[in-house]
ZAMARNU-727377 format. One record per residue: residue number from 0; residue in three letters; x, y, z of N, C-alpha, C, O, CB in turn. Coordinates in Angstrom, 1 decimal, m for minus. Glycine has a CB too. Example, Ala and Ser with C-alpha at 12.3 -4.5 7.8 and 13.67 -1.06 7.14 Angstrom:
@num: 0; residu: ala; nx: 13.2; ny: m5.7; nz: 7.8; cax: 12.3; cay: m4.5; caz: 7.8; cx: 13.2; cy: m3.3; cz: 7.8; ox: 14.2; oy: m3.3; oz: 8.5; cbx: 11.3; cby: m4.5; cbz: 9.0 $
@num: 1; residu: ser; nx: 12.8; ny: m2.2; nz: 7.1; cax: 13.7; cay: m1.1; caz: 7.1; cx: 12.9; cy: 0.0; cz: 7.9; ox: 13.4; oy: 1.1; oz: 8.0; cbx: 14.1; cby: m0.6; cbz: 5.7 $
# end
This chain:
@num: 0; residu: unk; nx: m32.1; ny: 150.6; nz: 32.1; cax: m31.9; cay: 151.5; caz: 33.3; cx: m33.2; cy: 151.5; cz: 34.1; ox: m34.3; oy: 151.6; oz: 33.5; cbx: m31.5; cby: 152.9; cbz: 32.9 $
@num: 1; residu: unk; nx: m33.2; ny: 151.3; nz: 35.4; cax: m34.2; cay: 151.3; caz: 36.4; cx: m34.6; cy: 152.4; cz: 36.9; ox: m34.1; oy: 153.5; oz: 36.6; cbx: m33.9; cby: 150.7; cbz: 37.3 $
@num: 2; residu: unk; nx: m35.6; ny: 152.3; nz: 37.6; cax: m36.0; cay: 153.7; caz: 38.3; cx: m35.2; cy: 154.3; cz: 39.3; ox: m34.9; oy: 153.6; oz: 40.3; cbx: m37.4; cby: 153.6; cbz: 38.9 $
@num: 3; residu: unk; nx: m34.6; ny: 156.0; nz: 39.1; cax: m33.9; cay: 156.2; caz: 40.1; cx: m32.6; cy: 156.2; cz: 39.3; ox: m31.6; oy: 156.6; oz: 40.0; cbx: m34.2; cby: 155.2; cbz: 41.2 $
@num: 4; residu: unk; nx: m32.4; ny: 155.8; nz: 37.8; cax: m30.9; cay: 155.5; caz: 37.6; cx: m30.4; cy: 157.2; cz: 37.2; ox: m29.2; oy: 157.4; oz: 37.2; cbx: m30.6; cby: 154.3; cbz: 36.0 $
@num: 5; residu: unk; nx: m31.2; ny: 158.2; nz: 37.1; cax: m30.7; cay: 159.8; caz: 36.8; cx: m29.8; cy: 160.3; cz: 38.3; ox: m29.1; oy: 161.3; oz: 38.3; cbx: m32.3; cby: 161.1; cbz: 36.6 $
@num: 6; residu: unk; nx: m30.0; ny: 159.4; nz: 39.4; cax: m29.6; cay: 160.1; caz: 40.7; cx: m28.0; cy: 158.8; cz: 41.0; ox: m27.7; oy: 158.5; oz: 42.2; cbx: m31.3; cby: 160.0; cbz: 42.2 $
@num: 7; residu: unk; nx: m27.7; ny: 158.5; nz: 40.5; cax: m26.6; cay: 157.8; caz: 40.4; cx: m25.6; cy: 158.2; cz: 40.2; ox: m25.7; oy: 158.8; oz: 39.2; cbx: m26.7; cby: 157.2; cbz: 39.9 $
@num: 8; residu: unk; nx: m24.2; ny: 158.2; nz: 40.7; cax: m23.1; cay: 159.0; caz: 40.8; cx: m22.5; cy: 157.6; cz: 40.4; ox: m22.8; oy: 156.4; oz: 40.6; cbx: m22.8; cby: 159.8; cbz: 42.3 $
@num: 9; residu: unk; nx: m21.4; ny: 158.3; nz: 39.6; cax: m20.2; cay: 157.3; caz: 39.2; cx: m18.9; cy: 157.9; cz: 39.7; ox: m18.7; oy: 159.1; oz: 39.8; cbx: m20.0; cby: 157.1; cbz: 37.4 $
@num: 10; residu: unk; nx: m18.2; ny: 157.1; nz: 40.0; cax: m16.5; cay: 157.6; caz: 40.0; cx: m15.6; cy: 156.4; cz: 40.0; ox: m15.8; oy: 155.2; oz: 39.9; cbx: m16.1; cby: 158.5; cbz: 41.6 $
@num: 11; residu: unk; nx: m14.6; ny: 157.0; nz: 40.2; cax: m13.2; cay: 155.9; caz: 39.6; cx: m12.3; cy: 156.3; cz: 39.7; ox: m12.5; oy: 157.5; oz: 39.2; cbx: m12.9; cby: 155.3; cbz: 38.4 $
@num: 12; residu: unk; nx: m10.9; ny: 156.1; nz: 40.2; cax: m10.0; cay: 156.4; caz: 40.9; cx: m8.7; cy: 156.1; cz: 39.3; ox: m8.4; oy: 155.0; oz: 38.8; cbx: m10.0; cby: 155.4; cbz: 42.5 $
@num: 13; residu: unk; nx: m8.2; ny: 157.2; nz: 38.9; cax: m7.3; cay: 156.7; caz: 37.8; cx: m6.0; cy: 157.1; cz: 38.2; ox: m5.7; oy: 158.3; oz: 38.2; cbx: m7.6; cby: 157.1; cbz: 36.4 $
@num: 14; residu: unk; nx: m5.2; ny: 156.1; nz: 38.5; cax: m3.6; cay: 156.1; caz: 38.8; cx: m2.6; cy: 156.4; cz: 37.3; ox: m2.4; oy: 155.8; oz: 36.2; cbx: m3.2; cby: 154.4; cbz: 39.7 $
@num: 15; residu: unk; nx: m2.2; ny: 157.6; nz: 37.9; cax: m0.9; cay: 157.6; caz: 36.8; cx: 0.5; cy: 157.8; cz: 37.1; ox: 0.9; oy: 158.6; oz: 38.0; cbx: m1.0; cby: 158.7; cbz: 36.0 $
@num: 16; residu: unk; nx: 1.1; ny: 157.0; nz: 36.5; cax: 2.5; cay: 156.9; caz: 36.9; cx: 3.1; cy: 157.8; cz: 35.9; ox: 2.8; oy: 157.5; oz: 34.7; cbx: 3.2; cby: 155.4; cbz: 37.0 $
@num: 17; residu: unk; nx: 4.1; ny: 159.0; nz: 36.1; cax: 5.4; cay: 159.2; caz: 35.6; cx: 6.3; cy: 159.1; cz: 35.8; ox: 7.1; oy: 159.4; oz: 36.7; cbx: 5.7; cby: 159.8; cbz: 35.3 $
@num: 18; residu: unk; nx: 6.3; ny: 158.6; nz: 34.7; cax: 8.1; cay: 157.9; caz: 34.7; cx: 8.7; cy: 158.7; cz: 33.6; ox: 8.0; oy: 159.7; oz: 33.9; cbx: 8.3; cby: 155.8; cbz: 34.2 $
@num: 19; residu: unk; nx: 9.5; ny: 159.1; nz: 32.5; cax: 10.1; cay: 160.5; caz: 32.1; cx: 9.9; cy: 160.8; cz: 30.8; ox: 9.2; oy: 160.3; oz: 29.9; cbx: 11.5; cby: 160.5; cbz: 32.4 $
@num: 20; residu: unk; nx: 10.7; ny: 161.9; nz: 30.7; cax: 10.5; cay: 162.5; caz: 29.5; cx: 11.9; cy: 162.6; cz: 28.5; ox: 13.0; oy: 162.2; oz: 28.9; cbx: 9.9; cby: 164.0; cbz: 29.9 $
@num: 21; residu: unk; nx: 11.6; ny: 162.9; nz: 27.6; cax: 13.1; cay: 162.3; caz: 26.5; cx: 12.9; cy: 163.7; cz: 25.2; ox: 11.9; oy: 163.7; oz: 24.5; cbx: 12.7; cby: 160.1; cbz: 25.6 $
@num: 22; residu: unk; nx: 14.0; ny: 164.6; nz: 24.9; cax: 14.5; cay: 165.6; caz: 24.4; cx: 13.6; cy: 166.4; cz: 24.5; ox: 12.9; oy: 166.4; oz: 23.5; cbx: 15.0; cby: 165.4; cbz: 23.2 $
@num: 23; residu: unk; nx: 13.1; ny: 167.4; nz: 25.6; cax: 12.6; cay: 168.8; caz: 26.0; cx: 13.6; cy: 169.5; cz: 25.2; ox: 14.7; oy: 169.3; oz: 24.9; cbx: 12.5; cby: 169.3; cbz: 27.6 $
@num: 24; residu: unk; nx: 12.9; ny: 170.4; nz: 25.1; cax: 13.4; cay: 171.7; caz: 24.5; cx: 14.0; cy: 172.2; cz: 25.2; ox: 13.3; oy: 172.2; oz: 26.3; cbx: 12.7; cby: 172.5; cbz: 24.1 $
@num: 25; residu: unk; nx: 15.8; ny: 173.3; nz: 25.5; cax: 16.3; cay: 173.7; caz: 26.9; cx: 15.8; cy: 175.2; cz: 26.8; ox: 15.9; oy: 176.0; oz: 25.9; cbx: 18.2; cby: 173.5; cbz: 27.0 $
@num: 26; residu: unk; nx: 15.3; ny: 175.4; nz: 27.9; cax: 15.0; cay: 176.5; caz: 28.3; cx: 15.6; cy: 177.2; cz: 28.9; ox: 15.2; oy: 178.4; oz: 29.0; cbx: 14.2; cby: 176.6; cbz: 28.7 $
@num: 27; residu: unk; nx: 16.7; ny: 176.9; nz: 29.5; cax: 17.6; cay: 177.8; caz: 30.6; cx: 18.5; cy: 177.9; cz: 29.9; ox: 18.6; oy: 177.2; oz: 28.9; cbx: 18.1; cby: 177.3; cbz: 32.1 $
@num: 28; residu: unk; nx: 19.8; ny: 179.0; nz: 30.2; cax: 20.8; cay: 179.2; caz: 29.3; cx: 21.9; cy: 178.1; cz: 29.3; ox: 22.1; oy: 177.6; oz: 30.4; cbx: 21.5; cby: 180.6; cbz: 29.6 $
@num: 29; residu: unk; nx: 22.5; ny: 177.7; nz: 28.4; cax: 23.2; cay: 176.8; caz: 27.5; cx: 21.7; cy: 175.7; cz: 26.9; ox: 20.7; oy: 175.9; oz: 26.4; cbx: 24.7; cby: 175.9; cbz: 28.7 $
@num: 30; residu: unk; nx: 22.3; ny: 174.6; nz: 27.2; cax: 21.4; cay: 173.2; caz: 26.6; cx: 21.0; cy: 172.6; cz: 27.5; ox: 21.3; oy: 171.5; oz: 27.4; cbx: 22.1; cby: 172.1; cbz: 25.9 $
@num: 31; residu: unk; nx: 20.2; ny: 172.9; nz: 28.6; cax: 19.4; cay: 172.5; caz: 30.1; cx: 18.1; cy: 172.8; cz: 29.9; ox: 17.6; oy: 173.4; oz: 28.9; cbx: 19.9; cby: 173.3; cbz: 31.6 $
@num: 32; residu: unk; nx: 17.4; ny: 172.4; nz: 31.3; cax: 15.9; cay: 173.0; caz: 31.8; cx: 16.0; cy: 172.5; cz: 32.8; ox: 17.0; oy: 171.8; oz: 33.1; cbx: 14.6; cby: 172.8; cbz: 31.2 $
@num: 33; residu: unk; nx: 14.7; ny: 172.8; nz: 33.9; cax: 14.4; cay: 172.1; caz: 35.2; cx: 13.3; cy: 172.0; cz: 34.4; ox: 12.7; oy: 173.0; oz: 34.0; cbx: 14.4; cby: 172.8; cbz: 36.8 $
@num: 34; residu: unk; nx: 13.0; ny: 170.8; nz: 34.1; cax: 11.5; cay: 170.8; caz: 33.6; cx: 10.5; cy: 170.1; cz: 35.0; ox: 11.0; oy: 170.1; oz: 36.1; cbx: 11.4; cby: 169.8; cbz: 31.9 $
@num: 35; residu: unk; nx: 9.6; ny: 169.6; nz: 34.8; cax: 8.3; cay: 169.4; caz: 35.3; cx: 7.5; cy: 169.3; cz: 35.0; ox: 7.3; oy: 169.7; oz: 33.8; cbx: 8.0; cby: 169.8; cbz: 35.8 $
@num: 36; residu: unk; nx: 6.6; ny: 168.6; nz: 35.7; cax: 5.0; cay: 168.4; caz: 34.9; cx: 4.1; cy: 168.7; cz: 35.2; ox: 4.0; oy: 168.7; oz: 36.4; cbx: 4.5; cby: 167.4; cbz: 34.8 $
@num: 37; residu: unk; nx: 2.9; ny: 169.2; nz: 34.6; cax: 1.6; cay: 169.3; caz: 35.5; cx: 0.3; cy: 168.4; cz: 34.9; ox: 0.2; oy: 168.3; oz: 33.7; cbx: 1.0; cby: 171.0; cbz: 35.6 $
@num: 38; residu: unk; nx: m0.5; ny: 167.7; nz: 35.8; cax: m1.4; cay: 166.6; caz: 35.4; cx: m2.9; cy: 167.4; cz: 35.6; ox: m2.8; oy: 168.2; oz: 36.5; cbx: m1.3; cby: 165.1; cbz: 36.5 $
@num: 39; residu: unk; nx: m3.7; ny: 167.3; nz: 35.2; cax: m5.3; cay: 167.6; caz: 35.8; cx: m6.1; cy: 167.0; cz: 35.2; ox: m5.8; oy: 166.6; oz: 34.1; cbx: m5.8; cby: 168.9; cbz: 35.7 $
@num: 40; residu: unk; nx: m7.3; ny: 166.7; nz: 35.7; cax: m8.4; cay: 166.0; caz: 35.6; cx: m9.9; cy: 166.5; cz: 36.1; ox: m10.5; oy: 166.0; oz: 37.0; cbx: m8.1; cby: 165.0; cbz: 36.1 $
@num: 41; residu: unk; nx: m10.4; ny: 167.7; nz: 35.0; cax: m11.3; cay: 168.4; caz: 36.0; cx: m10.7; cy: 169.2; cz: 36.6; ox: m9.8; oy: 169.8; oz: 36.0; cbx: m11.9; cby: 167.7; cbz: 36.9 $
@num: 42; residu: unk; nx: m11.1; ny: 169.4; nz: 38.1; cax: m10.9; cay: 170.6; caz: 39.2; cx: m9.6; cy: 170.1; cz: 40.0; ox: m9.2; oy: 170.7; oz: 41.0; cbx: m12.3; cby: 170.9; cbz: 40.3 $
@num: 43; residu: unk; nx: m9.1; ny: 169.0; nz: 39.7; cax: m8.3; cay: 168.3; caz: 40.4; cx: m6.8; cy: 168.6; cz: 39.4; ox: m6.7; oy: 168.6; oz: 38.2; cbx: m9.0; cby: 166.6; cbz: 40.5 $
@num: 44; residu: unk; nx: m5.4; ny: 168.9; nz: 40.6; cax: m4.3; cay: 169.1; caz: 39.8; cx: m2.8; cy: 168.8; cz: 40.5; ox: m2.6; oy: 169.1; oz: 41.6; cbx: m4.5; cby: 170.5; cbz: 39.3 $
@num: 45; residu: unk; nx: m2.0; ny: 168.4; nz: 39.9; cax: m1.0; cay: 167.8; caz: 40.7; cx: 0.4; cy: 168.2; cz: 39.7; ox: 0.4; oy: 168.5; oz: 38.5; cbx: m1.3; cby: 166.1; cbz: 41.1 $
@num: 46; residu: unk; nx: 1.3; ny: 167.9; nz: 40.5; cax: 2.8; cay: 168.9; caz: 39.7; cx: 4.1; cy: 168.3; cz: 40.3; ox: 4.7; oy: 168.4; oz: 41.4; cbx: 2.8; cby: 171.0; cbz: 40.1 $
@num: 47; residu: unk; nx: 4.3; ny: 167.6; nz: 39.3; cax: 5.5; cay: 166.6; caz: 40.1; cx: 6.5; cy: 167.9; cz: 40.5; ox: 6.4; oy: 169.1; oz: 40.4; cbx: 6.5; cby: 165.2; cbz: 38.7 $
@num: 48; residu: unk; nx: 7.5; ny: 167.1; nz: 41.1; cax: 9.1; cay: 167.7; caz: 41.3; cx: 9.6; cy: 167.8; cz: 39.9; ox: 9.3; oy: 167.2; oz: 38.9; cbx: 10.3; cby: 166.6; cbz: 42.2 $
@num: 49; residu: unk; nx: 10.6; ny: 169.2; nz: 40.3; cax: 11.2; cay: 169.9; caz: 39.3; cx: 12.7; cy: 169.7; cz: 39.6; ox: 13.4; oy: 169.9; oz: 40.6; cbx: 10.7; cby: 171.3; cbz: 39.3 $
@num: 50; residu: unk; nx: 13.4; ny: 168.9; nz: 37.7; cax: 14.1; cay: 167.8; caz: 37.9; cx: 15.4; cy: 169.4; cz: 37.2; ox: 15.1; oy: 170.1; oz: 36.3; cbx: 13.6; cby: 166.0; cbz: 37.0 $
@num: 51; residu: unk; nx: 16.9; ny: 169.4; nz: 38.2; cax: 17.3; cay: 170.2; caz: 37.8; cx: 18.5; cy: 170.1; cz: 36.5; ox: 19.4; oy: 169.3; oz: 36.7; cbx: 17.4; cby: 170.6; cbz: 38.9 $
@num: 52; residu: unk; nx: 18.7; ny: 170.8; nz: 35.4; cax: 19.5; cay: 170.8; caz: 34.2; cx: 19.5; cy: 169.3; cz: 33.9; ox: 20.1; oy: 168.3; oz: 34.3; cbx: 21.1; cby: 171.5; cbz: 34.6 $
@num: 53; residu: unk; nx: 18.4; ny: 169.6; nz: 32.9; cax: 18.1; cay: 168.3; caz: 31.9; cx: 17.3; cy: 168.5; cz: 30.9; ox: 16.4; oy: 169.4; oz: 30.9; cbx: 17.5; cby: 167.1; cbz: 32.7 $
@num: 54; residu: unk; nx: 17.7; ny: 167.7; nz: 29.9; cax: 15.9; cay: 168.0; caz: 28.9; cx: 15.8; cy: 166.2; cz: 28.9; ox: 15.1; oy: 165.6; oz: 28.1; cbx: 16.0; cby: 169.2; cbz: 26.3 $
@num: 55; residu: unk; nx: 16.5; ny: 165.6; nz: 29.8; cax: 16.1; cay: 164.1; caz: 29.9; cx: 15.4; cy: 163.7; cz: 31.5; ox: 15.9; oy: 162.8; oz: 32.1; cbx: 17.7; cby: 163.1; cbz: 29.4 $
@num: 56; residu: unk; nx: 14.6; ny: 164.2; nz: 31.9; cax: 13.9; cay: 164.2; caz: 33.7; cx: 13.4; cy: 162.5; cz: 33.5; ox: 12.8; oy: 161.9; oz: 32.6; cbx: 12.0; cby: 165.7; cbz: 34.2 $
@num: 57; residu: unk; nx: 13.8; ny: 162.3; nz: 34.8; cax: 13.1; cay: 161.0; caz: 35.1; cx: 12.3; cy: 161.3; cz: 36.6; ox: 13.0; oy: 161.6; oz: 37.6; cbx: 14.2; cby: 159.5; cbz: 35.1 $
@num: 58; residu: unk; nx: 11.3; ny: 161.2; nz: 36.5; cax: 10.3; cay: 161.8; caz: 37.9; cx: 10.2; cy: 160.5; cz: 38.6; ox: 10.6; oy: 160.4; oz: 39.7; cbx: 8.4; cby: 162.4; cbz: 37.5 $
@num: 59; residu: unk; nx: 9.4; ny: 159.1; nz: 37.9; cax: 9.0; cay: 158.0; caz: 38.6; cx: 8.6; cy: 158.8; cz: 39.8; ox: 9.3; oy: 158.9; oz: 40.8; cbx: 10.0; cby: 156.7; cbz: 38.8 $
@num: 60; residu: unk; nx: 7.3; ny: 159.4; nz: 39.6; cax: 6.0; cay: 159.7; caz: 40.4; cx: 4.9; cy: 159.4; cz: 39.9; ox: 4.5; oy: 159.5; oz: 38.7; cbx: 5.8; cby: 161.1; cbz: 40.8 $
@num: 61; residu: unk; nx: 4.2; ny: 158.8; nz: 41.3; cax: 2.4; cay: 158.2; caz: 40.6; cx: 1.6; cy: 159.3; cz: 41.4; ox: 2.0; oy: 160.0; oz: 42.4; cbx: 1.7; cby: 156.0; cbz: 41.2 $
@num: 62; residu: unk; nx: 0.6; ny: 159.3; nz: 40.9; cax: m0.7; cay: 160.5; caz: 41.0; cx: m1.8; cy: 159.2; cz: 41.2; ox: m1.8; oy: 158.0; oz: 40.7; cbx: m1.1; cby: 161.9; cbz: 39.3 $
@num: 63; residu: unk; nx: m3.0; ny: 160.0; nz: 42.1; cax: m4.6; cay: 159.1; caz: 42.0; cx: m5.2; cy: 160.4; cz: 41.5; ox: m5.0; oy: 161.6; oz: 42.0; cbx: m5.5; cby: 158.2; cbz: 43.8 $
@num: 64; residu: unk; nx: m6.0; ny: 160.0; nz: 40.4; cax: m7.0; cay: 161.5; caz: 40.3; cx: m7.7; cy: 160.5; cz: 40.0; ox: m7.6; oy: 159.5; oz: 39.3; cbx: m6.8; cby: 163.0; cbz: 39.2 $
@num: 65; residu: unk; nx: m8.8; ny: 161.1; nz: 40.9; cax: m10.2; cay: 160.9; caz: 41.2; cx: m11.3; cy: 161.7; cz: 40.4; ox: m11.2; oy: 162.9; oz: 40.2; cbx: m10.3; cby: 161.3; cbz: 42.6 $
@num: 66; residu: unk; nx: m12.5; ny: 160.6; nz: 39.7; cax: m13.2; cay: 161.4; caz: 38.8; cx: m14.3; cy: 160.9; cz: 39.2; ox: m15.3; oy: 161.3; oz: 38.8; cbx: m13.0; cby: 161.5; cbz: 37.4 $
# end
């Protein structure tokens, strides 16, 4: 490491894709949910669409979180 390397900043951009989820637990009355997701990374936070009467959601949503 060179002089000056303590003042150096890193980052990187990490893409996530969701694509779905498979037997949730039903939370709404009978055998359903609206489920959803929430992602974070740090201070950073994102929350797909909320998929309605399923415990099988397919979102296919991508996120960039930035670190």
């Amino acid at each position: 490491m060179g002089k000056g390397s303590k003042n150096m900043t890193w980052s990187a951009v990490i893409h996530v894709v969701l694509v779905q989820a498979r037997g949730l637990l039903a939370m709404d009355a009978g055998e359903t949910s609206d489920p959803y997701c929430k992602i974070a990374l740090g201070k950073e936070r994102h929350k797909t669409k909320s998929i309605s009467s399923t415990v099988n959601p397919k979102w296919r949503e991508a996120f960039d979180l930035y670190w």
